[in-house]
Structure formats: structure tokens, C-alpha cells
N, C-alpha and C positions, 0 to 999 in steps of 0.2 A: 601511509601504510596501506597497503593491498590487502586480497585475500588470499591464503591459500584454498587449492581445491575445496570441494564442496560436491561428495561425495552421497551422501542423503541426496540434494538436489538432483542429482543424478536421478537414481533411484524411484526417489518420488514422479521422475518424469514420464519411467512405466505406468505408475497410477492415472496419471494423466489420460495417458493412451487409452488406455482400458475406459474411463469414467471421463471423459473430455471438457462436462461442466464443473469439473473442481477446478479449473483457471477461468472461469466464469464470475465476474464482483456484481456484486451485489450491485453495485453504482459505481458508474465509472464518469469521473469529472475531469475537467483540466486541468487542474492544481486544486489546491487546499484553499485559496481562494472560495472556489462553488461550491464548497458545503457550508451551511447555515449549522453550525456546533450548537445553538440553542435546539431548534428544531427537533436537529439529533438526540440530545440531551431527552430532551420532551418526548419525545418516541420511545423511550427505556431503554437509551447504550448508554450506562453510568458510566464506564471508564473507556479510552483509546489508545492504541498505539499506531506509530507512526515508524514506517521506514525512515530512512535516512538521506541517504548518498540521492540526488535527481530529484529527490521527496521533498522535504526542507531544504537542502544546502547541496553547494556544488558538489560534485565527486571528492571525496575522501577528508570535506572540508568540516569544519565547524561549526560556522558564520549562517545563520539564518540567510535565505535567500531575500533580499531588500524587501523586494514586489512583496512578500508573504507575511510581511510583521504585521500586518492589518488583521490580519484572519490569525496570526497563531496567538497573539494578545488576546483575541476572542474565544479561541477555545481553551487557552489557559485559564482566563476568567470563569470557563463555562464551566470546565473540569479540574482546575483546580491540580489537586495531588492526586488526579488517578489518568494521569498520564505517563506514558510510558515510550522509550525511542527502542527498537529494537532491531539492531545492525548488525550482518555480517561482517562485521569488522571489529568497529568497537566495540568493547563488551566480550569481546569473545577471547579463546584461548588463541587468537590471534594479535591481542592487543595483551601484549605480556606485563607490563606495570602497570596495566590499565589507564595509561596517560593519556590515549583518545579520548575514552568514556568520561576522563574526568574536565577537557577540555571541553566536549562539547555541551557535559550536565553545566561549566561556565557559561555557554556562549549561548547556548537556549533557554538555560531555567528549569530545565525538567533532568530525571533523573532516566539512563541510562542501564536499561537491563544487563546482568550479569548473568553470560546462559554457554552455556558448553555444547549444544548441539545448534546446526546452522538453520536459518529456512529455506526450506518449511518443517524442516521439524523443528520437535524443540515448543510447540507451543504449549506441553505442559507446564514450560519454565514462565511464561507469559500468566498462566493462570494461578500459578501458583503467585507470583506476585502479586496479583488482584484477589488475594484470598478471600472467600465470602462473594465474588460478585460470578453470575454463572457468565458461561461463555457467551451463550447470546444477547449479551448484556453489551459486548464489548465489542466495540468497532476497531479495525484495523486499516491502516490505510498506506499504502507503497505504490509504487510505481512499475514493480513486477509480477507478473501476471504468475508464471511458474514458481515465485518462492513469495511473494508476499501475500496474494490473492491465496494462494495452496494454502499456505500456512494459518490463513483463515479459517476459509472454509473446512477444512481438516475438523476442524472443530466448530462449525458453526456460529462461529464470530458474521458478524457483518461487516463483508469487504466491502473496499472502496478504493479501485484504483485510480492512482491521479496518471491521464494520458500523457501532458507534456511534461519532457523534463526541465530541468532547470540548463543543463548544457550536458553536452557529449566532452566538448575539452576536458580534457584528463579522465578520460572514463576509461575503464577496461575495453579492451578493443571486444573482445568475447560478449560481454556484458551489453555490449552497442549491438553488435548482432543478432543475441538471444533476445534484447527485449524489442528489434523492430521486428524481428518473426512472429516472438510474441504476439505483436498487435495485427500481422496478418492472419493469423489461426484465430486471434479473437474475432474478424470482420466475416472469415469465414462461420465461424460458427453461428454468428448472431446471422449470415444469409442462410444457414442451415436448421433457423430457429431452435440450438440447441441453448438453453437457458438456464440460470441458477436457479436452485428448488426455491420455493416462496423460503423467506427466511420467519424462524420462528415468530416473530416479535409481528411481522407481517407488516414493514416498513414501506409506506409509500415513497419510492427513490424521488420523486418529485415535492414533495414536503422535505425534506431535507436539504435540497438545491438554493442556492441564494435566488431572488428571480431572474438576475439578468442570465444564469446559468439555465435555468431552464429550455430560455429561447433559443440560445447558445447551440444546446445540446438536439435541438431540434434538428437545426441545421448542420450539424455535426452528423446526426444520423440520415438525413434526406442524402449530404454527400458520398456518404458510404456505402447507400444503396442506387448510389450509379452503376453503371457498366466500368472496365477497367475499361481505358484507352489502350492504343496497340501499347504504346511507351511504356503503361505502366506493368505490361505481362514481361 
């Protein structure tokens, strides 16, 4: 199942423009592996959600991604029932018998938000499901910078984009484009030192990292602040 248009997305892409640190996370990791969910937990995000499609499982799929049943066993443990999957696809008035959301609440364990508007909107529907916990309590975590990270921060949740995906096979062709532009306007921005405000809670992104991520992410940024080569202009 696909999506139709996504029309807010749009939209919300002039706020962007205007405001450029609302597609700015809080922490941005390689996958769901490099966050330490205790850590997190400890730091005051009682509950998460999580994209889907690149995030946990291949494009349009089910099935946990293999590499990541280490880490999702552990923040299931951590958080228990106040986790949350929330997909432009499943879940929505695109998924009409709701037979994705209920495949994939099989195929991961957790339960499948049911929201009528796409992200980044729509995260009233998010909170209102966490009723009682406030927003900056709640971490979010996708792999798109324009509808996952927005969809965040929109409301002062703490983002957490995961940079690689799981695969581009079968992906929207559109959806491959926007999100490696994405990651060029984020490399720009961080050589432009434009940054996300301190998040309430005032999260050290380095105490949340596993430690092999930490070092990782070192050299993930030393890379980044190269010069482009001709090839890469």
C-alpha cells in the first residue's frame, strides 16, 4: 500500500522555510541501534514513537528490520505500553480496513496509531493518545527530517532522526529524493551553525547514545565538515 498525496506536508514545508531549525532533531543517530532507551527513559521521555517505513522495517513492510530486534526488545522492555508507531500509511484513512496497522501491531508488538491527519501534522493525535504525559516527555524518532523531525518539534517532543535507512528498494521514488535533499539542507545548516533550541528537559544527546555510537558520530561529523570534492558538487 502507498500513500496518497500529503498535502499539510506540503504546507508545513513553508514553515520550514521561514523557521529552517524545525527540521533540525534533537539527536541524530544511524539507526535505533545508537540510542541507549534506558538512558532516554532516565532523562524524563516517559513514552516514544517511532516512524515506520526506513525506521524499523523495509518500505511498506511489516517485519522488523533483523540488525534492530536487539535494540527494539530493549526499548520495549524500557517503555513497555507507551509506545507508539505512527505511519503515513498505516493507520491512516489510507489504510481503509486498517489491515496494515493490524499486521504490523502483529509483526512488532506495539500498537499502531489511528490519526486522520498526515505528518507533520496531526501530532495532537499523538498526544492525545499519551494522555497525561506532556509533550516534552516524549521522544519521536523517524528517518524524515520534513515530516518526522517537523512533526516533533512542532510540539516540542524530542527528536531523534535515525540517518540510515534500512533500504531504498521499494521505496517511493519521490520519498528517496526528498529525504537525500533532506540530509543535504541538514549538513548545510549544521555548517551554517543553525541549531535546534535547547530542548526543555535539557537532554544531553551524548548520554543517550550507546557508547560505540558516540565515537561513531564523531567521525560521522569530522566527515561532514570536509570540503565537498569537485564530484560531490
Amino acid at each position: 500500500m502507498g500513500q496518497s498525496f500529503n498535502l499539510q506536508g506540503v504546507l508545513q514545508a513553508f514553515r520550514v522555510l521561514r523557521s529552517p531549525r524545525l527540521m533540525v532533531p534533537n539527536l541524530a543517530v544511524r539507526d535505533i541501534r545508537d540510542i541507549n532507551f534506558d538512558q532516554l527513559h532516565k532523562a524524563g521521555i516517559l513514552a516514544i514513537g517511532f516512524d515506520k517505513d526506513n525506521c524499523l522495517t523495509r518500505p511498506y513492510g511489516s517485519d522488523l528490520h533483523p540488525p534492530f530486534e536487539g535494540a527494539w526488545k530493549r526499548c520495549r522492555d524500557v517503555y513497555k505500553d507507551q509506545i507508539v508507531i505512527v505511519s503515513n500509511s498505516a493507520g491512516t484513512p489510507d489504510d481503509k480496513d486498517g489491515r496494515q496497522a493490524k499486521d504490523i501491531e502483529s509483526a512488532l508488538k506495539v500498537h499502531v496509531l489511528r490519526h486522520q491527519q498526515k505528518k507533520p501534522s496531526g501530532g495532537e493525535e499523538l498526544l492525545k493518545h499519551f494522555h497525561g504525559i506532556n509533550a516534552e516527555r516524549i521522544a519521536f524518532v523517524g528517518d524524515r527530517a520534513l515530516t518526522d523531525v517537523v512533526f516533533g518539534n512542532n510540539h516540542a517532543m524530542f527528536t531523534i532522526l535515525t540517518k540510515d535507512v534500512v533500504t531504498e528498494d521499494g521505496d517511493n521514488p519521490m520519498a528517496i529524493w526528498i529525504r537525500r535533499t533532506e540530509h543535504r539542507l541538514l549538513a548545510l545548516l549544521d555548517r551554517m551553525n543553525v541549531k535546534q533550541h535547547p530542548h526543555p528537559l535539557l537532554i544531553n544527546p551524548e548520554v543517550v547514545l550507546v557508547q560505540q555510537a558516540s565515537s561513531a558520530q564523531a567521525k560521522d561529523k569530522a566527515k561532514s565538515e570536509k570540503p565537498l570534492s569537485t564530484n560531490d558538487q
